[in-house]
N, C-alpha and C positions, 0 to 999 in steps of 0.2 A: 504494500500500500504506500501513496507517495503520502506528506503530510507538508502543511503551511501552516500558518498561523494569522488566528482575525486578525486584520491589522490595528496597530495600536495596543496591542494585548500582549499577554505571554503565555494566550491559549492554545496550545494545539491542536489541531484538528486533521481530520483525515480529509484529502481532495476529493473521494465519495462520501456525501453526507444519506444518512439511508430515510427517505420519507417515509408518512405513516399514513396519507390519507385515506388509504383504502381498508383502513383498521376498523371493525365495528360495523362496515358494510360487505364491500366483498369481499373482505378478511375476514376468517375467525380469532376471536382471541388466541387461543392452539397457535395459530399461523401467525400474530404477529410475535408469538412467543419463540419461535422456529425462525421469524425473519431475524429477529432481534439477536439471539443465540449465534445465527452463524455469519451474521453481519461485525458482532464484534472480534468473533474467534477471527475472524476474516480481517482485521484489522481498522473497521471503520469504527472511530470510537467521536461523531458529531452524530446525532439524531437530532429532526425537525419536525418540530407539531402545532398545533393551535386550536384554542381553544372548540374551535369552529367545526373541525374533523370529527367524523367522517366527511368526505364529498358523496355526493351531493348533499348540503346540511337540509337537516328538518331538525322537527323540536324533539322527534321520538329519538334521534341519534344523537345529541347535540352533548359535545364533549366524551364522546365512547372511545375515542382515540386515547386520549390522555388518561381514561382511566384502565384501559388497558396496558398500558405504558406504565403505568402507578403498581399494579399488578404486579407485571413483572421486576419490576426494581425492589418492592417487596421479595418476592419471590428468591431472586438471586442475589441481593445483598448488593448492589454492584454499582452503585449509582454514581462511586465515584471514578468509575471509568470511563464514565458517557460526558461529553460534552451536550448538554439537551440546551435545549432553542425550542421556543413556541411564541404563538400570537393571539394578542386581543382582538379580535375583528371588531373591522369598521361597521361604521351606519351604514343602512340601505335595508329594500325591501327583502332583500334574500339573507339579513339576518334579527329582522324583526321579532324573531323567536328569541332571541337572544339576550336585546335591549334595544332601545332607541336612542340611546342618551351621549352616541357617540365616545367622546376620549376623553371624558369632564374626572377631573380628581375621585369623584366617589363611585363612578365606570371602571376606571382604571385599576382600583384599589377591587370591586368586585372580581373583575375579570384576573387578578393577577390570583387574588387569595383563593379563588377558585382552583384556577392552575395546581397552584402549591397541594391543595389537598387532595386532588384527582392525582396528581403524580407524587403524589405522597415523597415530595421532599421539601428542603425548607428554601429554596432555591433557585434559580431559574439562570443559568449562564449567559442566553441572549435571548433577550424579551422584547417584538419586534410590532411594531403596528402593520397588524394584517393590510390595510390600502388608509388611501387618504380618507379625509371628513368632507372635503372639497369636493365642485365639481371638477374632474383630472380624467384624462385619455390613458386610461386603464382597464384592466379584462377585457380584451380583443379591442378594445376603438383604435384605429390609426391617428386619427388627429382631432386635435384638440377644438371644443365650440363653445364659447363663454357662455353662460347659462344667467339671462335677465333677473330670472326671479331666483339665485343661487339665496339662501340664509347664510351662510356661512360668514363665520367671524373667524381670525385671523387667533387660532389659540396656541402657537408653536411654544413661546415661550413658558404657557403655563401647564403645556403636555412634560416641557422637559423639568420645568420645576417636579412637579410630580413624579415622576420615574426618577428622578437625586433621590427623595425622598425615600423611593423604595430600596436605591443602591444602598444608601445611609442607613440604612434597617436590613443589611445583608440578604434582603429579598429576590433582589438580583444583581449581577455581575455587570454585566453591558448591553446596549441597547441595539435596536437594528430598525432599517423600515422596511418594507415592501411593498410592491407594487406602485412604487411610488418616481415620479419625474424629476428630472434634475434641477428645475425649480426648485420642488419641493425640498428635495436631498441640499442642493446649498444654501437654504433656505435652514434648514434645521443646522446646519453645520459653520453656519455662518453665527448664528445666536449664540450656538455652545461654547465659540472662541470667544467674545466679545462680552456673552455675560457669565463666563464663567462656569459652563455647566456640561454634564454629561455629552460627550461625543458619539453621534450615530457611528457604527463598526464597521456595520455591515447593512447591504440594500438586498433584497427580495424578489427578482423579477424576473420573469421570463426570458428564459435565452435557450436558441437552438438552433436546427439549420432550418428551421422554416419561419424562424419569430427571430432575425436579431437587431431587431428595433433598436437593444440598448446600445447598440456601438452609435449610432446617431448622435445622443446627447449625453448618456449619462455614462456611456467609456471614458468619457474625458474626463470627468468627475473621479472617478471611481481608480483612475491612474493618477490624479493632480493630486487629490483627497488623500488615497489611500482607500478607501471607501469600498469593501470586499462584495464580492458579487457573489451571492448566492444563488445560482443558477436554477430555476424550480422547472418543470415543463420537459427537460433537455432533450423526452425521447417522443414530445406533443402527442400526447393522452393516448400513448401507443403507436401512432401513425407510422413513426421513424424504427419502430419494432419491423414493419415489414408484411405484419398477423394481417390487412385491410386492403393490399395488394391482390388484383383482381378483382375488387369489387366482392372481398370476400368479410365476412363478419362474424366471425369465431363466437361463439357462448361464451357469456361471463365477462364480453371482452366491455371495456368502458362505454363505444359508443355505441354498440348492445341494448345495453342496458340502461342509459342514458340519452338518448339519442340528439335532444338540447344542447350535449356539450360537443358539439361538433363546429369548435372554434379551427381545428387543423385538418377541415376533412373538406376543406374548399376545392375547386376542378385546379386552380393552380396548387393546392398543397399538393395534392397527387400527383400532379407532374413532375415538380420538384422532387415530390419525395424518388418518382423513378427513376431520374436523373443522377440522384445521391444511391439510390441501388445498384446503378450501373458500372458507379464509381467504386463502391463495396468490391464488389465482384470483381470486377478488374483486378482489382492489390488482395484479393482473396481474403475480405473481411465478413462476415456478415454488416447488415445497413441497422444494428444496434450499437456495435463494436464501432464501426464508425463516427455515429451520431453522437458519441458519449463520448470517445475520444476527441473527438474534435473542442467538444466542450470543455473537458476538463483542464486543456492545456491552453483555456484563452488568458493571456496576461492580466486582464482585471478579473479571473475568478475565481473566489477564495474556496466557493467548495460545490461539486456538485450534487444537486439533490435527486435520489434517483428513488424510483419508488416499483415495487412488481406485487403483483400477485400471487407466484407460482413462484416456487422456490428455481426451477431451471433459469425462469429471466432474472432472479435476485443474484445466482450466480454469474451468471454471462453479466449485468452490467456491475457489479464489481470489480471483474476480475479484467473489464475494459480500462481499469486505472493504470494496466501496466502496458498500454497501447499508446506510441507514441505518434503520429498520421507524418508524411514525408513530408518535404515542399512538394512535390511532385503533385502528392493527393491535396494538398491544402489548394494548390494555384488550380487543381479540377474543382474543388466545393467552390472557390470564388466566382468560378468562371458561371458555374449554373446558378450563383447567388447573382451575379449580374445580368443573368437575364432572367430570372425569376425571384427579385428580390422582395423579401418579407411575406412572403402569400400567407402566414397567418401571426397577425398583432396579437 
């Protein structure tokens, strides 16, 4: 396993971070007990959750992730092997089951002490706001539309006052955002220099070969910053697995089941995606091993978040951390990223 460290810290973590979202839904406990076990023996010692998990949220699943996670740390005594990271989710109507009251001090204090006793530790290493409070060109929009009748008040400084608070109460270690724009990102990063207060680590955001929006604006950030990229998406809800190729739709498989979240299943994703198979096959990779690879070796990303089902895809993208992609095959993925750039935000 390669490892880095948040920037700004002296935590280390593993360049595969192993995700949970499918814990509590198309997971069984059993199974994420079986991911968790051989993700660590495996060498990956970051795990990411929030509050929110499973996907797709409702109010009957709502936090089964993290209690599952709680389980197991019970379970195995181990908690001080894990780097864990989760999130408060934001407002909006997809988690109105949750709260409406956005990132206000007594939100945040809920959502955190929540956490803590569903993962039954006293702790939290990096506690990250699931998206903005704003309106912002995030989950799937390409670009940004000011919004007349937005409510929104400008509460950065008094989000990060409040998470001090919770650092100074050894509640949490460091902070992170997600899904969030590089407004926003220097926007919170600009306050923390100036007045003094906790520094965001790490950003949250989509990155793959069919979504890499973030080189646009917030690479620059995130290289100038230091500002670690946690790469969430990397194999886009399966697509870049390969499983959807021919127009095929395996059981159990995400957009299966789901069929709403077909954010990477646009006639240009599929092009793209056959383009990057064509490239696999060439250099005699599978187009998982390449898609992971590509990602984990991008210079602003601190870790990536890889998440499966089935214990064979848990292996195979693990074990693509020791996949290093050529110039050869990089100047191929540009070439079909310049003519089929970004097919899914």
């Amino acid at each position: 396993m390669k490892y880095t460290t948040i920037p700004h810290t002296d935590i280390r973590v593993s360049k595969i971070c192993l995700g949970t979202m499918t814990w509590g839904n198309q997971n069984t406990q059993n199974e994420g007990f079986e991911q968790m076990d051989y993700a660590l023996d495996a060498g990956v010692n970051f795990f990411d959750t929030a509050e929110l998990y499973p996907v797709p949220a409702t109010a009957d699943t709502y936090a089964d992730t993290e209690r599952i996670m709680g389980d197991w740390y019970a379970s195995r005594k181990n908690r001080d092997k894990v780097v864990l990271a989760t999130k408060i989710a934001g407002p909006g109507a997809y988690t109105a089951h949750i709260r409406t009251t956005g990132f206000t001090p007594n939100s945040i204090r809920e959502a955190l002490e929540g956490s803590l006793m569903r993962l039954k530790t006293d702790y939290i290493d990096l506690y990250q706001l699931h998206w903005p409070e704003r309106n912002a060109n995030f989950f799937g929009k390409r670009d940004y539309f000011p919004d007349a009748d937005e409510q929104w008040q400008d509460n950065f400084q008094q989000i990060l006052e409040t998470l001090n608070g919770f650092i100074q109460e050894g509640k949490i270690r460091h902070i992170g955002l997600s899904n969030e724009t590089p407004w926003g990102a220097m926007k919170y990063l600009a306050l923390a220099e100036h007045k003094s207060l906790p520094r965001m680590k790490t950003i949250q955001n989509p990155y793959s070969l069919l979504n890499r929006t973030f080189e646009v604006g917030n690479a620059e950030v995130a290289h100038r910053e230091q500002l670690g990229l946690l790469a969430y998406s990397p194999m886009a809800f399966g697509v870049l697995s390969g499983k959807y190729r021919g127009g095929k739709l395996p059981d159990n498989s995400r957009l299966k089941l789901f069929p709403r979240m077909a954010r990477y299943n646009s006639e240009q994703s599929l092009a793209a995606t056959e383009a990057y198979a064509e490239i696999a096959e060439k250099h005699n990779l599978s187009l998982a091993q390449l898609s992971l690879a590509f990602v984990t070796d991008r210079p602003f990303v601190t870790s990536n978040i890889i998440g499966a089902t089935t214990m064979p895809q848990l292996k195979e993208n693990i074990a693509s951390a020791a996949i290093t992609l050529s110039d050869e095959i990089l100047s191929e993925i540009d070439a079909v990223h310049n003519r089929i750039p970004n097919p899914a935000p």
